[in-house]
C-alpha positions as a printed NumPy array, in Angstrom:
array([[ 86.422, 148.983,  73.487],
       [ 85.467, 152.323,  71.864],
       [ 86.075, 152.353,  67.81 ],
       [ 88.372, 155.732,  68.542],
       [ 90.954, 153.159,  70.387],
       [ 90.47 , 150.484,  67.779],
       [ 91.876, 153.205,  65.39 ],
       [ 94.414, 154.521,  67.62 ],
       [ 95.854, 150.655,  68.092],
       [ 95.282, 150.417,  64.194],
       [ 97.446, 153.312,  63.649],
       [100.085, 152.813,  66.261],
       [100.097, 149.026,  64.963],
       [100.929, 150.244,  61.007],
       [103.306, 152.852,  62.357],
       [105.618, 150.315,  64.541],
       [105.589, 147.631,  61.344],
       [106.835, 150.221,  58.839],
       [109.861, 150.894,  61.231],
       [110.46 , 146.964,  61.647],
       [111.811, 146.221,  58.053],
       [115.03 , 149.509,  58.697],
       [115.826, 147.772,  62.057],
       [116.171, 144.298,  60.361],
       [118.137, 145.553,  57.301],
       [120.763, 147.617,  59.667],
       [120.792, 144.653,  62.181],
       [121.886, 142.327,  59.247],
       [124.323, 144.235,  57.01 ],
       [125.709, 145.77 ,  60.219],
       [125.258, 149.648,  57.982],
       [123.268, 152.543,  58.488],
       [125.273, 154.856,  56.541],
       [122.275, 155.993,  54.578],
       [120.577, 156.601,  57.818],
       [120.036, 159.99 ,  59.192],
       [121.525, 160.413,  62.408],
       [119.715, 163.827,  63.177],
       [116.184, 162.088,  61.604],
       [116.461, 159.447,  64.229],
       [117.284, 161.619,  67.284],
       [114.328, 164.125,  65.991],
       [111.857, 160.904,  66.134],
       [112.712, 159.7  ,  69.221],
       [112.094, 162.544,  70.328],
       [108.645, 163.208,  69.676],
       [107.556, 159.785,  70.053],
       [109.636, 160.48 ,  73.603],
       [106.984, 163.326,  73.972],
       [104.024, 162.025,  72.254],
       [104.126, 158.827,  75.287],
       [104.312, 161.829,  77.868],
       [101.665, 163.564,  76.261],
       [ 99.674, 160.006,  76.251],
       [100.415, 159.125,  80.027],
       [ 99.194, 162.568,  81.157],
       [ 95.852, 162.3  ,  79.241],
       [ 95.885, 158.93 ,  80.06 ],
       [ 95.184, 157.517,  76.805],
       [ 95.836, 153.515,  76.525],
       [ 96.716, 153.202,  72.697],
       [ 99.146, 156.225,  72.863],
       [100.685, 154.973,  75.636],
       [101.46 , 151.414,  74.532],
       [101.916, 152.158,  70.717],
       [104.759, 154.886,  71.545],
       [106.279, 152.414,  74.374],
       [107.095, 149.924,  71.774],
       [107.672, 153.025,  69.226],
       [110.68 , 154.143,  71.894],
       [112.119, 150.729,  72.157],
       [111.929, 150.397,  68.54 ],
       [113.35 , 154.065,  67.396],
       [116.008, 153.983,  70.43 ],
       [117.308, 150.374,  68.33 ],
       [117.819, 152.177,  65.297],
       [119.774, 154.705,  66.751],
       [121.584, 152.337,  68.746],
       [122.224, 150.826,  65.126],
       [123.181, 154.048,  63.683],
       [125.554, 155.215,  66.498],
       [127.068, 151.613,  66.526],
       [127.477, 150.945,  62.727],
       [127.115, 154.586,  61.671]])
């Protein structure tokens, strides 16, 4: 495996943890009042676009990274717009 996909992973890997610890906290206190409703729907957009952009360049760590990234973001909005 090239080191340029061992990065991308790397990245993509720190990215999806640091949005891990939000998702737990809303899922448990059942609040996301302090959450941005407009911030989320911003982000999931682009990572919505950034996995296009990856499948058409056909780029393996972009692809699975943001997959995971959508799932992820499209919880805490899901969150947000059930607990808001």
């Amino acid at each position: 495996m090239p080191i340029i996909d061992i990065i991308g992973y790397a990245a993509g890997f720190l990215i999806l943890v640091s949005i891990i610890p939000q998702i737990i906290k809303s899922w448990k206190t059942k609040s996301t009042k302090d959450l941005s409703l407009s911030r989320y729907l911003i982000y999931l957009t682009g990572v919505l676009l950034w996995l296009i952009y990856g499948i058409v360049i056909i780029n393996g760590p972009m692809i699975l990274i943001n997959s995971i990234n959508l799932v992820l973001a499209s919880s805490v909005l899901y969150l947000k717009i059930r607990y808001g």
